[in-house]
C-alpha positions in Angstrom: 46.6 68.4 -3.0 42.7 69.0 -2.6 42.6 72.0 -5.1 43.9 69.6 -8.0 42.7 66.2 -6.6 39.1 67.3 -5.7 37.4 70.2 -7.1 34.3 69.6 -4.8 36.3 69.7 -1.7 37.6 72.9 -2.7 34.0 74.3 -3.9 33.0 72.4 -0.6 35.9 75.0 1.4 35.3 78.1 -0.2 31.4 78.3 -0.2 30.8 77.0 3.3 33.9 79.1 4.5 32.3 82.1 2.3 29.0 81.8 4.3 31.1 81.7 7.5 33.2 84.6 7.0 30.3 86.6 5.7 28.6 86.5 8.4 31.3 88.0 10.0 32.1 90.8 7.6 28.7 91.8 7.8 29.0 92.1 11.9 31.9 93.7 11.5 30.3 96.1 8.6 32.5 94.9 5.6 32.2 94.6 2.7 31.5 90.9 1.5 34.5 90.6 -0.3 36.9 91.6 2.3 35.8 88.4 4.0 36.6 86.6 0.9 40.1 87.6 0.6 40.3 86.5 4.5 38.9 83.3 3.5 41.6 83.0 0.7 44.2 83.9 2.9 43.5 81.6 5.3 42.9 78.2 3.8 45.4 78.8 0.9 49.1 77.5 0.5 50.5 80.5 2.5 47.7 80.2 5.2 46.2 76.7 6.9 47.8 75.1 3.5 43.7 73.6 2.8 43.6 74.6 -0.8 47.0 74.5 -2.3 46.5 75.0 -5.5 44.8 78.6 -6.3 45.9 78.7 -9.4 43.2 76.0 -10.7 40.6 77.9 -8.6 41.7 81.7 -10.3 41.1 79.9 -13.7 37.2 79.1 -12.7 37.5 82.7 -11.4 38.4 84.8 -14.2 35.0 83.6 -15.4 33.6 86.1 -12.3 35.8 89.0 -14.0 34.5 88.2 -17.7 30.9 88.5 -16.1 32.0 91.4 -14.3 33.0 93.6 -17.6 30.3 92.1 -19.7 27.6 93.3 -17.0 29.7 97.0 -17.0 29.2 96.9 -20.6 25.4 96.6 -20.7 25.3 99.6 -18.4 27.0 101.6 -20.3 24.1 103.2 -21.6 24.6 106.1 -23.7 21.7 108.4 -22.7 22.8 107.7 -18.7 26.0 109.1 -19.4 25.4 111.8 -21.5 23.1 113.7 -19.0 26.2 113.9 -16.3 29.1 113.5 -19.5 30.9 116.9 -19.4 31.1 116.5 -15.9 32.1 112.8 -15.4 34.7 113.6 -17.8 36.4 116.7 -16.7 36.6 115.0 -13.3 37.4 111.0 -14.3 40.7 112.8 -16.3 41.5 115.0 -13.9 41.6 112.4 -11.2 43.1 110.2 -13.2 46.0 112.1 -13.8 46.3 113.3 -10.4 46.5 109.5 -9.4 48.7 108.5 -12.0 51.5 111.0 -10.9 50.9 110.4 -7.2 51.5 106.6 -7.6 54.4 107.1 -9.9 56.1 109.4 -7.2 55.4 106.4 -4.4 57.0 103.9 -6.8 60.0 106.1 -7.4 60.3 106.8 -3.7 60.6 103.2 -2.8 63.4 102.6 -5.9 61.6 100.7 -8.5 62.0 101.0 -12.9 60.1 103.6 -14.6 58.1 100.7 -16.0 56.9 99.8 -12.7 56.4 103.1 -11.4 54.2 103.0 -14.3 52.5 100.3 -13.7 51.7 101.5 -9.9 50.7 104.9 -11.7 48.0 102.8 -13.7 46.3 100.6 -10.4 46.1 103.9 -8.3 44.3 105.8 -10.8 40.9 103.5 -10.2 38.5 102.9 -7.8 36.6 100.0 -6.9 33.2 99.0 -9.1 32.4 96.3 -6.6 32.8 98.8 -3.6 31.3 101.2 -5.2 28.1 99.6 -6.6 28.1 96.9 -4.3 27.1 99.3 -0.9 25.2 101.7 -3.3 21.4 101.2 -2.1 19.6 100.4 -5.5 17.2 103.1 -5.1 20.6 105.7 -5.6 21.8 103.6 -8.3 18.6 104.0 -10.5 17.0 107.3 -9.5 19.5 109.9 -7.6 22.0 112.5 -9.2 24.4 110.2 -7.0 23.9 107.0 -8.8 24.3 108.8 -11.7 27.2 110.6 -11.2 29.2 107.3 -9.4 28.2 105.0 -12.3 29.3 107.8 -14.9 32.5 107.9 -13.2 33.3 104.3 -12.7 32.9 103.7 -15.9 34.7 106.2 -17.7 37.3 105.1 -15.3 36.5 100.9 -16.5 37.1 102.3 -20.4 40.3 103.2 -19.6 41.8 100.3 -17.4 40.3 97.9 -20.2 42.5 100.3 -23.2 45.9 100.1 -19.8 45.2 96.3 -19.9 45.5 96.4 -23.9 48.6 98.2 -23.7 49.9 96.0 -21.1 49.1 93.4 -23.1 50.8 94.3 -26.4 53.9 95.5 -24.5 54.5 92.1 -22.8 56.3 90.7 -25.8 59.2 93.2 -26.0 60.9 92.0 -29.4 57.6 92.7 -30.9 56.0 95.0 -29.3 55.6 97.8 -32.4 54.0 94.8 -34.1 51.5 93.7 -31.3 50.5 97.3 -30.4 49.8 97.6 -34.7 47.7 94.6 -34.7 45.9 95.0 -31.3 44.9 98.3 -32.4 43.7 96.6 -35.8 41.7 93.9 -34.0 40.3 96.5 -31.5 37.8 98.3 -34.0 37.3 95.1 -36.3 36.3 93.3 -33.6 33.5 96.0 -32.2 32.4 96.5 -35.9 31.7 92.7 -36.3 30.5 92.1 -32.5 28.0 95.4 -32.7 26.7 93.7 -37.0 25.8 90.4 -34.8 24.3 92.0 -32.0 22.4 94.5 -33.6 21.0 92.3 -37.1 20.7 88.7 -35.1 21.1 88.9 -31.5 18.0 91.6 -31.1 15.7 89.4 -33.5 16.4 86.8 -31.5 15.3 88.3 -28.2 12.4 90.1 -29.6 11.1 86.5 -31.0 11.7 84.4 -27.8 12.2 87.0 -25.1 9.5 85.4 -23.5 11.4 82.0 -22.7 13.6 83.1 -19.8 15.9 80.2 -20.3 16.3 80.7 -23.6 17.7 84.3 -23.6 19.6 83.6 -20.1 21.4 80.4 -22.4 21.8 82.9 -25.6 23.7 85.8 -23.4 25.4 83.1 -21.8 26.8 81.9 -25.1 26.8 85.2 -26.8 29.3 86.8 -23.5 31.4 83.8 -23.8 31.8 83.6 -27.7 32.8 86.9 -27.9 35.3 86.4 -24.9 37.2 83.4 -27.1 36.9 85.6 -30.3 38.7 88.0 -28.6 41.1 85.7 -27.6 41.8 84.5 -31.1 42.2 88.2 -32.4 45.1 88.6 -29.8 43.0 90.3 -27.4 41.8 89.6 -24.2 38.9 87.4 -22.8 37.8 90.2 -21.0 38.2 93.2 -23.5 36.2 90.8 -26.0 33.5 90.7 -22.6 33.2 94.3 -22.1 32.6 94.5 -26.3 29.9 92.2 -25.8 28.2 94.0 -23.6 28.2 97.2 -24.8 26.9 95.8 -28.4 23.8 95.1 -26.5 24.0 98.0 -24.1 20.9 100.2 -26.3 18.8 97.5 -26.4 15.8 97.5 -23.8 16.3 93.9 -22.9 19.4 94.8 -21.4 18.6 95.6 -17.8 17.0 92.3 -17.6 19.6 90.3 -18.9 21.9 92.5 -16.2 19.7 91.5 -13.9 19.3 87.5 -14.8 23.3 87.6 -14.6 23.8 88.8 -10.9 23.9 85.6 -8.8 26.1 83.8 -11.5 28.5 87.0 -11.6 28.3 86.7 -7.6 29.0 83.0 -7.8 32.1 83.6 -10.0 33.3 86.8 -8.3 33.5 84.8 -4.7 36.4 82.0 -6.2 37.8 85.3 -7.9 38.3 87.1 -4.4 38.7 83.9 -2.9 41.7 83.2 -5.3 43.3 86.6 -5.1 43.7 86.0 -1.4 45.2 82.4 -1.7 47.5 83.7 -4.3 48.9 86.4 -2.0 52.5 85.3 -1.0 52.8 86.4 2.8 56.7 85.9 2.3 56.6 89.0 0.2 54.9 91.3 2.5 57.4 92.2 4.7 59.5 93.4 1.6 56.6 95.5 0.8 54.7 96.6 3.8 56.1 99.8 3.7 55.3 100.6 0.5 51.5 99.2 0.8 50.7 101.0 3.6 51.7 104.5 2.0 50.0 103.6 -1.4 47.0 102.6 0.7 47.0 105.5 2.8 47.3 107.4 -0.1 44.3 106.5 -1.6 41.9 106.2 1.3 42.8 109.7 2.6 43.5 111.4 -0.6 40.9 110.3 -3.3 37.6 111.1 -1.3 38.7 114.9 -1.0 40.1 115.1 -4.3 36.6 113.7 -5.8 34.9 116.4 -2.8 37.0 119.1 -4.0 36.5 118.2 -8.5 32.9 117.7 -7.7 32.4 120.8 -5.4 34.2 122.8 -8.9 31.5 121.3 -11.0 28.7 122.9 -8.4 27.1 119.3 -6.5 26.5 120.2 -3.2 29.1 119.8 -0.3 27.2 116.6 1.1 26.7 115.2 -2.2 30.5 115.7 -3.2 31.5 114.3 0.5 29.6 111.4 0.4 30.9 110.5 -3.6 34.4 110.8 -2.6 34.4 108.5 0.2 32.4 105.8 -2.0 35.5 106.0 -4.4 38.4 106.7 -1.9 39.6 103.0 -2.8 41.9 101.1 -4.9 40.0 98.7 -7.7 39.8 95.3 -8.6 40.7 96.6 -12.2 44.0 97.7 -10.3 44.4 94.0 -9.7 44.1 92.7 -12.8 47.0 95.0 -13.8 49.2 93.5 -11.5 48.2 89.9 -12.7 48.5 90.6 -16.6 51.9 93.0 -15.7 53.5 90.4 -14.1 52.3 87.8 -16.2 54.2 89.7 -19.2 57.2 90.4 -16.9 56.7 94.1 -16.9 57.1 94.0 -13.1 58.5 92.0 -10.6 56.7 89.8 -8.1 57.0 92.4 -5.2 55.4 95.0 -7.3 52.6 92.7 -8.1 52.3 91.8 -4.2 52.7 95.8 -3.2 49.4 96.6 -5.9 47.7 93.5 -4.1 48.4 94.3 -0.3 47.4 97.7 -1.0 44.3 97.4 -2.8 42.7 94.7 0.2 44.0 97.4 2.8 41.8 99.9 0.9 38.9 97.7 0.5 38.8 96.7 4.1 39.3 100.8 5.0 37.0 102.2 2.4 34.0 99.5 3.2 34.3 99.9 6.8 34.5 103.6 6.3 30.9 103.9 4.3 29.3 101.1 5.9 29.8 103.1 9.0 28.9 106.7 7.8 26.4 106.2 4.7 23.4 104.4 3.3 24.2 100.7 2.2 22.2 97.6 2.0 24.3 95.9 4.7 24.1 98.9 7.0 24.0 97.2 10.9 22.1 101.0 11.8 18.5 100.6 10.8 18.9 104.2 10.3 21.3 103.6 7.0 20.3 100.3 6.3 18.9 101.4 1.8 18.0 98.5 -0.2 
């Protein structure tokens, strides 16, 4: 088995298959990761059988997704957020709920347990960070009301997938879940209070002393991002709640940008095995059970989302291009939808179609979504010269 017996074979698959495929996707104006879900497909066990073994690849990969919420946590800034707050708000909650009933009616249309329908509720309320940032020209992202609004947005929306992933988490033991739920919401605030004490008395006076030694603050965020992640652990939490903590301890702090910055390619790095992994994992048996279902959730939120964010956004007086152009940039499903599934099933809230209908939908949507802005709007990976934004 090459995933278990060589580990450089594997790396040796997915990176030169990743610079293959991407290639591709950017000819065929998608979105990088869409290309490395193909790839997954593909050369895992239900594809060319190449890598059979995912699961040892997803463990290196959920490295990718502790990066990911640590990075979403130094942006949370609070002086970005509270120039567009009221706003970002009223329409996060409002779309949110909107989503939420609209996926719990498609999961009771197609006969599944309140639970699940639940559970389908949750992945359809979010929209896709990576999309959304990823094919945002950088100039938007740091200096245009769009940025601004988008990044608000998303990560209102990221606060409360990581409190659904909490939930999730504490409801997975069933005999005690009263008893989880009292200690994870314990944990929750004593872990912040004693991650923010660190961060603020000894992590700052360490970066203002050496913050002129790159290597030395890249190895202390490093640790620091990590630490936290296995404190959390301990505390009965999550890796990645105890990530997205992390981060938003050091969120004020000026050297923040630069760290988010220093941590890019190594995020990228991790977030390739993580895509690749999710599309290896995907059990092709099961989509014939689900296809149905996948394609009416995905159609759902490609053709809904964009005018519901046009039409909330139009109510809080953005122009009508400015409101167009948002909506489509978060007509998607998101990876955090994803990691629902994973830690649902993982706690035998769902069953293993559910988990493959969240998963099938969300890559339709990506694949849509990405091809759908790459085509219409200003991205770095724009084939038009014309929309082609760094």
């Amino acid at each position: 088995m090459l995933a278990s017996d060589s580990i450089i074979y594997s790396m040796f698959l997915i990176f030169t298959g990743a610079a293959v495929v991407a290639t591709l996707a950017l000819y065929a104006r998608q979105a990088l990761p869409v290309g490395y879900i193909v790839l997954g497909l593909c050369l895992g066990p239900w594809g060319f059988g190449l890598v059979t073994d995912p699961d040892v690849i997803a463990d290196v990969a959920n490295i990718g997704i502790i990066f990911l919420l640590f990075l979403l946590g130094l942006n949370l800034e609070p002086n970005d957020l509270r120039r567009v707050f009221r706003e970002a708000i009223a329409v996060t909650a409002i779309s949110c709920l909107t989503f939420g009933v609209l996926g719990i009616a498609i999961g009771g249309l197609f006969g599944y347990t309140l639970l699940e329908c639940l559970v389908v509720g949750a992945a359809m309320m979010f929209s896709s960070t990576i999309i959304g940032l990823k094919l945002l020209p950088t100039t938007a992202l740091h200096h245009q009301r769009m940025g601004e609004i988008i990044v608000s947005i998303l990560l209102l929306q990221d606060i409360v997938a990581v409190f659904i992933l909490l939930l999730l988490q504490g409801a997975g033991d069933a005999d005690n879940t009263a008893v989880n739920m009292i200690a994870l919401v314990v944990s929750l605030p004593l872990l912040f209070a004693v991650v923010y004490l660190i961060a603020k008395h000894l992590l700052m006076r360490l970066f203002m002393r050496f913050d002129q030694i790159r290597e030395y603050v890249f190895l202390l965020t490093i640790g620091w991002c990590l630490g936290v992640a296995e404190g959390a652990e301990l505390l009965g939490l999550s890796r990645e709640i105890g990530a997205f903590m992390a981060g938003v301890a050091l969120a004020t702090n000026p050297i923040a940008r630069f760290i988010a910055e220093s941590l890019k390619p190594l995020r990228d790095f991790f977030l390739i095995m993580f895509f690749f992994a999710l599309g290896a994992s995907f059990d092709m048996r099961t989509l014939q059970d689900v296809a149905l279902a996948a394609v009416l959730f995905a159609g759902a939120a490609v053709l809904i989302k964009p005018y519901l964010f046009k039409v909330l956004l139009r109510r809080e007086q953005e122009t009508e291009r400015l409101a167009g152009e948002i909506g489509v940039r978060l007509g998607q499903i998101s990876e955090f939808s994803l990691l629902i599934a994973v830690v649902a099933a993982n706690s035998l809230l769902i069953s293993a179609n559910v988990a493959s209908l969240i998963k099938a939908a969300t890559i339709v949507t990506f694949v849509v979504s990405s091809y759908w802005i790459v085509l219409r709007y200003p991205t770095p990976i724009a084939l038009d010269p014309k929309l082609r934004r760094d």
